[in-house]
VOLUMMAR-73868 format. One line per 2 residues: their letters; for each residue x, y, z of C-alpha. Coordinates in nm, 2 decimals, decimal comma. Each point is the difference from the previous one (the first is absolute). Example, Ala and Ser with C-alpha at 12.3 -4.5 7.8 and 13.67 -1.06 7.14 Angstrom:
BEGIN
AS = 1,23 -0,45 0,78; 0,14 0,34 -0,07
END
This chain:
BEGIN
XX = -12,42 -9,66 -3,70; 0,00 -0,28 -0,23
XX = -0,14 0,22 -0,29; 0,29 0,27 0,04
XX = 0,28 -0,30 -0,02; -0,12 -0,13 -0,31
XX = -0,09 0,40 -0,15; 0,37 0,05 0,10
XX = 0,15 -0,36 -0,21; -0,22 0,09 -0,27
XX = 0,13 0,41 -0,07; 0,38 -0,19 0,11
XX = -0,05 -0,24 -0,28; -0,11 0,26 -0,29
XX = 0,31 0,18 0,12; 0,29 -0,27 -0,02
XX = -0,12 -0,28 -0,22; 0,20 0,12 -0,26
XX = 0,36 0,05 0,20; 0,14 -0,32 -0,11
XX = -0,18 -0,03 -0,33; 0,28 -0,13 -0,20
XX = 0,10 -0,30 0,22; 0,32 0,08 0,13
XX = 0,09 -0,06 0,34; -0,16 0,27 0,23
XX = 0,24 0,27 0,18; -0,26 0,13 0,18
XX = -0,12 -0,08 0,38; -0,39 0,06 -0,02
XX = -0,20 0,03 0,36; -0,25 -0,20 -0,12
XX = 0,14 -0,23 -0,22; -0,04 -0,34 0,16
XX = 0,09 -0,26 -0,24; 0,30 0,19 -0,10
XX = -0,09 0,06 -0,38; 0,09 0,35 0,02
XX = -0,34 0,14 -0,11; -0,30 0,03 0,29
XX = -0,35 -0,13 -0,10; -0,28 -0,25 0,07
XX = 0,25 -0,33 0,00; 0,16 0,18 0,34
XX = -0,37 0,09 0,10; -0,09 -0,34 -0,03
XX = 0,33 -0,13 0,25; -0,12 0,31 0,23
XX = -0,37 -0,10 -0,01; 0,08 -0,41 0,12
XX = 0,13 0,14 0,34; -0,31 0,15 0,07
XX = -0,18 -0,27 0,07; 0,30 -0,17 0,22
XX = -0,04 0,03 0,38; 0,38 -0,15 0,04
XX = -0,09 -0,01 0,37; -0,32 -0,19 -0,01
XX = 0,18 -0,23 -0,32; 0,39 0,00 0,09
XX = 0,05 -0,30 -0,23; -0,14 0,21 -0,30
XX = 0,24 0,00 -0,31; -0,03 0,39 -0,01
XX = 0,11 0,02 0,40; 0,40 0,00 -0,02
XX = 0,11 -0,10 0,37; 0,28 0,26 0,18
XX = 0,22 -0,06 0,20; -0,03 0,27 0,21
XX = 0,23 -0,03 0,30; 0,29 -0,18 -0,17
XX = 0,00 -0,32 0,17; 0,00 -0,24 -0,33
XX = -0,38 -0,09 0,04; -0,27 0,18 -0,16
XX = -0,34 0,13 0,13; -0,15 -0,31 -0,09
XX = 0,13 -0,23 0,21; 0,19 0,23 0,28
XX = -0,24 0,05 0,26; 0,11 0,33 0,06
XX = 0,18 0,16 -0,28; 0,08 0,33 0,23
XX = 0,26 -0,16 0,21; 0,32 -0,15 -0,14
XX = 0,04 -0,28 0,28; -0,31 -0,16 -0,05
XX = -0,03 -0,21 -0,26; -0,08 -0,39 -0,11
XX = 0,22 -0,20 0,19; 0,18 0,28 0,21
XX = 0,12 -0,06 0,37; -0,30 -0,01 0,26
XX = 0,04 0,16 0,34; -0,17 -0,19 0,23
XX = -0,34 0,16 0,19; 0,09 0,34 -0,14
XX = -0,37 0,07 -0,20; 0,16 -0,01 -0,32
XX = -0,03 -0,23 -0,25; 0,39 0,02 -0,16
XX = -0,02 -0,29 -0,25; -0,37 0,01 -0,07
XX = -0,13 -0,32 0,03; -0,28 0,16 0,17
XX = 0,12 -0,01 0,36; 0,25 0,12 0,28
XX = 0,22 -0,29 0,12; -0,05 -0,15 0,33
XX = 0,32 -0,10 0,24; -0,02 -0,34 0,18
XX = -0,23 -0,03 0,37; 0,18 0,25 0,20
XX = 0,11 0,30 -0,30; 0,38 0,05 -0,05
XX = 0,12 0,34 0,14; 0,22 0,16 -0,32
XX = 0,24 0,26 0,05; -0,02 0,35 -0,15
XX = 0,14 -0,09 -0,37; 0,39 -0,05 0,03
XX = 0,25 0,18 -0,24; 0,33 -0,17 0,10
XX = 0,36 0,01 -0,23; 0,12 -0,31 0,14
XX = 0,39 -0,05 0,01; 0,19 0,10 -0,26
XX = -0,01 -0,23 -0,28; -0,30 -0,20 0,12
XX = -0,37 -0,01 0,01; -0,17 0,29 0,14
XX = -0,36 -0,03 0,17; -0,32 0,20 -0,14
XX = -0,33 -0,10 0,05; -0,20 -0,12 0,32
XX = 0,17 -0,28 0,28; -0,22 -0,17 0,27
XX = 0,06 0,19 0,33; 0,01 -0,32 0,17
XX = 0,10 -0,34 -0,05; -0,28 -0,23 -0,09
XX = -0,19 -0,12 0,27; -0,19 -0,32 0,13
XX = -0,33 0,10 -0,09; 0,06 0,16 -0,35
XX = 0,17 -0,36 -0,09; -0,29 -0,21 0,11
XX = -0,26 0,21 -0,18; 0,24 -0,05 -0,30
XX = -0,03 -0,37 0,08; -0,35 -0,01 0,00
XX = -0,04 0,18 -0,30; 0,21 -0,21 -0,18
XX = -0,12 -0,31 0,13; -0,35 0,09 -0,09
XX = 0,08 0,06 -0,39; 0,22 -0,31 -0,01
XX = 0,36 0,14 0,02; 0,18 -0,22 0,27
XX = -0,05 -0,32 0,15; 0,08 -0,10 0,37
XX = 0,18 -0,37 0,08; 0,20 -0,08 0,24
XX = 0,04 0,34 0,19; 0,10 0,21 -0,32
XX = -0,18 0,20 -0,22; 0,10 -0,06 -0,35
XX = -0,09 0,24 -0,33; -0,25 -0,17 -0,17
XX = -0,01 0,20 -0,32; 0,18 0,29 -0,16
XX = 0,38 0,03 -0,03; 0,07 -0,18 0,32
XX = -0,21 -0,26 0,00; 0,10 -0,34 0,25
XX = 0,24 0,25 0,17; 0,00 0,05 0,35
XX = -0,16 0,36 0,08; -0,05 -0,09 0,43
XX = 0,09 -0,22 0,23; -0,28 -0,11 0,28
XX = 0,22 -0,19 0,22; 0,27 0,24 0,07
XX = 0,04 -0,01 0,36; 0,26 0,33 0,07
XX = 0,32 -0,05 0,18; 0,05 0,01 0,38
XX = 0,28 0,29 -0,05; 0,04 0,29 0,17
XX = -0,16 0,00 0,24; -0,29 -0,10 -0,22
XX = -0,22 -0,29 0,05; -0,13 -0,11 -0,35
XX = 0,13 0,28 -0,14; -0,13 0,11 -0,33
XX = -0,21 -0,30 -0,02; -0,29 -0,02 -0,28
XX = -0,33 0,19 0,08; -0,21 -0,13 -0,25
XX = -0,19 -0,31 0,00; -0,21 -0,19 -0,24
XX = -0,30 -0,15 0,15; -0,11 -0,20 -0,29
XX = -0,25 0,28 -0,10; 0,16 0,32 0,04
XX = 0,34 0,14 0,14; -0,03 0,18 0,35
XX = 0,31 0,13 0,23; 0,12 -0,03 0,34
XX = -0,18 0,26 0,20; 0,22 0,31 0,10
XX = 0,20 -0,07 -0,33; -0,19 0,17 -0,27
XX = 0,23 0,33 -0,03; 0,35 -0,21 0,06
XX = 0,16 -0,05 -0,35; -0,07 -0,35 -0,14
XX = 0,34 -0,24 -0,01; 0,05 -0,29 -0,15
XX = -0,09 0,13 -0,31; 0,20 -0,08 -0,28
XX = 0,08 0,22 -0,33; -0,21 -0,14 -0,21
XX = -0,26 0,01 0,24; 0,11 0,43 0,06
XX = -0,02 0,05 -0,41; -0,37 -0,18 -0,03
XX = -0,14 0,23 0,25; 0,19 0,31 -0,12
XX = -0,16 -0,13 -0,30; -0,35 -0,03 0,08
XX = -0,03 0,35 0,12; 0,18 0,15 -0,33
XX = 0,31 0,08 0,22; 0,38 -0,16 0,02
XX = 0,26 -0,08 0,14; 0,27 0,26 0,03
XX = 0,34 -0,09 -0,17; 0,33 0,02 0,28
XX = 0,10 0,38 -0,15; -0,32 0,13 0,04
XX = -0,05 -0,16 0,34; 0,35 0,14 0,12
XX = -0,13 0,39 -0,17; -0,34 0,02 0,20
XX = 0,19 -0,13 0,34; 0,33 0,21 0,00
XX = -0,27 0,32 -0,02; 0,25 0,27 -0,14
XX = 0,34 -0,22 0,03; 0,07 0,10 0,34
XX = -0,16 -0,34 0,13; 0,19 -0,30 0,10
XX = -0,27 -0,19 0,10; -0,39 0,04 -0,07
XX = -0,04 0,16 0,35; 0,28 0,30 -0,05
XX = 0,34 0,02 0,05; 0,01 -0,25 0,27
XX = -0,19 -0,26 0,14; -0,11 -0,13 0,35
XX = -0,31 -0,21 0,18; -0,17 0,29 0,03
XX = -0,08 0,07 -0,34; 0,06 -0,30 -0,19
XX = -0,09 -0,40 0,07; 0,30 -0,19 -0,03
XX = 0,22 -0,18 0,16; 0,01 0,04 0,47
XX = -0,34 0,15 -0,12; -0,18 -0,32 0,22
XX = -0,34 0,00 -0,08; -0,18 -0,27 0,03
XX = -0,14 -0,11 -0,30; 0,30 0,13 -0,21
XX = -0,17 0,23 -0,24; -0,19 0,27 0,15
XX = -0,27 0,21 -0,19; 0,07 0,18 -0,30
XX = 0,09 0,37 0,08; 0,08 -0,01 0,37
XX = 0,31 0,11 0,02; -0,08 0,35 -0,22
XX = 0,03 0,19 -0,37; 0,33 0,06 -0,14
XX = 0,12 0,14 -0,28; -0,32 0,03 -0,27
XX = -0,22 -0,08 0,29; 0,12 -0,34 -0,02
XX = -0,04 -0,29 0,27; 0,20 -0,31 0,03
XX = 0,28 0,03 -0,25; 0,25 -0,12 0,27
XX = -0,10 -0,33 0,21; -0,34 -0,10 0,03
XX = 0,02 -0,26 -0,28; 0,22 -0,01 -0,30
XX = -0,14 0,12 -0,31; -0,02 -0,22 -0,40
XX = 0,08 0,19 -0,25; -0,05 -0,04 -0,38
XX = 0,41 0,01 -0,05; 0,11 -0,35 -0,14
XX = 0,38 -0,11 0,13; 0,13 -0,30 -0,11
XX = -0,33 -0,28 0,00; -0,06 0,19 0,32
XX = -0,24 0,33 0,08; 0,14 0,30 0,20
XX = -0,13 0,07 0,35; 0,05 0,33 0,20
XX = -0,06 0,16 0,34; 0,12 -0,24 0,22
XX = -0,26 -0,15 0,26; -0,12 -0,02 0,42
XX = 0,30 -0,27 0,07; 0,28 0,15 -0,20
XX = 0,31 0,19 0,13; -0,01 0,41 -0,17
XX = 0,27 -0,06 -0,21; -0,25 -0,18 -0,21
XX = -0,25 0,22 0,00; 0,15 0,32 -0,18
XX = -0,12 0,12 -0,29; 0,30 -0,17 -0,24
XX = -0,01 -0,31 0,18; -0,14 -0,27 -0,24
XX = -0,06 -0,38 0,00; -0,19 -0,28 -0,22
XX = -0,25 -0,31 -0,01; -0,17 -0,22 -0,23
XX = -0,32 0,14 -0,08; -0,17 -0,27 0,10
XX = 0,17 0,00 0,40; -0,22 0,13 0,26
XX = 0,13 0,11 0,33; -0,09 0,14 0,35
XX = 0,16 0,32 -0,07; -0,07 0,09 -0,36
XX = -0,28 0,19 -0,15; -0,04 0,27 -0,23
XX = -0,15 0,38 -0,11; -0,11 0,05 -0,30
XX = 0,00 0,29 -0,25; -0,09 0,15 -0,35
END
């Protein structure tokens, strides 16, 4: 095969070597003229000959190998680890236990100790003239148990401290800020004794919670505290607009839970339980499949008002006026109460 190529250059070259002759630029597009000099002999045999003995599969890095980019995604075969599908690529968005490897560091992520439950992909316009909501939002709000294994986590490479009942950021953005507070003993509201009281404790090895509490959603959390965890596990806090999109479902919502509310299918205020929160996704899916948007426990959001932070949702010992989907209030990020928590999204 080899012999026929070169038979074929050879007859190509006695037949065009003289078509640009005099110099002049060439007008003429020749199918084997690959170093463009108009005229076909052994200098483009000698380009062709060079790739032979390049396997650009086995030697990717080899000069002669040019790198495509074959599915568009602004990364080349080289270093996208699989150049057939546009939404994976170096640093693209990982979906959690999925199989797939979306940002190929050579893994699928992992979600904290007990996996977050995410919603079919939401495709919300929002309000007019505000944020809409696309992407993926925690079913529920964050729980107990996904917090402590956070806590752990953290503790073990060194990013918070514990003194004195809180748990301070002890590197990063928000380092010596408070992100939990171990004392928080709840409110006796309600009909509540302790109600929303912290879960987690810190043992002075490790933190464990209050048995029967793992799937409540962890209080006395504060923002800065929401936003390190969000961050941790490559997710965020949604902003206020994109909050409001995912829990008004189609517009038609006043609240999280539909076009009314009631104790039957919403934890808020004459709700009397106990313990004040209850677990996460008791009272039903709304909207996107939703839980907890109204009651439960109010909800951080990324939205910045004034030095404070926007909360939503309304929580287990406030009245329903507060816990429509418009309603909205505010905190330091670093206050931690018995009836605010969070959900995160990306």
């Amino acid at each position: 095969m080899k012999m026929n190529v070169v038979k074929r250059l050879f007859i190509l070259t006695i037949l065009y070597a003289t078509v640009s002759a005099s110099g002049e630029d060439c007008h003429f597009q020749l199918a084997g003229d690959i170093n463009g000099d108009c005229k076909i002999n052994f200098a483009d045999f000698s380009i062709m000959a060079q790739g032979w003995l390049v396997d650009c599969v086995a030697t990717p890095g080899d000069p002669l190998c040019i790198p495509l980019d074959i599915d568009q995604d602004g990364f080349d075969v080289i270093v996208d680890c699989n150049d057939n599908d546009p939404t994976i690529y170096p640093g693209a968005p990982e979906i959690p236990n999925d199989g797939i490897d979306q940002d190929c560091d050579g893994e699928d992520a992992t979600e904290p100790i007990i996996p977050i439950t995410w919603v079919t992909i939401i495709n919300d316009p929002g309000v007019s003239g505000h944020e809409s909501f696309t992407g993926y939002m925690s079913k529920y709000e964050t729980t107990n148990a996904q917090y402590c294994e956070f806590l752990n986590a953290a503790k073990a490479t060194g990013g918070i401290t514990v003194s004195g009942g809180y748990v301070y950021g002890a590197s990063g953005p928000y380092s010596g800020q408070n992100y939990y507070y171990l004392a928080g003993s709840g409110t006796t509201y309600n009909g509540a004794t302790n109600g929303g009281a912290a879960r987690i404790n810190w043992t002075g090895n490790s933190f464990t919670i209050d048995s029967g509490f793992e799937n409540h959603p962890v209080t006395y959390v504060s923002w800065f505290g929401s936003t390190a965890f969000a961050n941790y596990y490559g997710w965020r806090l949604p902003t206020e607009w994109e909050w409001q999109a995912v829990a008004d479902y189609n517009g038609s919502y006043v609240y999280g839970c539909g076009t009314s509310i009631n104790n039957n299918i919403a934890n808020y205020y004459n709700s009397t339980h106990p313990y004040g929160t209850t677990v996460v996704g008791g009272f039903g899916t709304y909207g996107y499949g939703m839980c907890d948007m109204a009651g439960n426990v109010w909800e951080w959001t990324s939205t910045v008002s004034g030095s404070y932070r926007v909360i939503c949702g309304g929580g287990w010992c406030d009245h329903g006026s507060h816990c429509t989907v418009s309603f909205r209030s505010g905190y330091d990020p670093y206050d931690s109460y018995h009836d605010i928590g969070f959900r995160v999204c990306r």
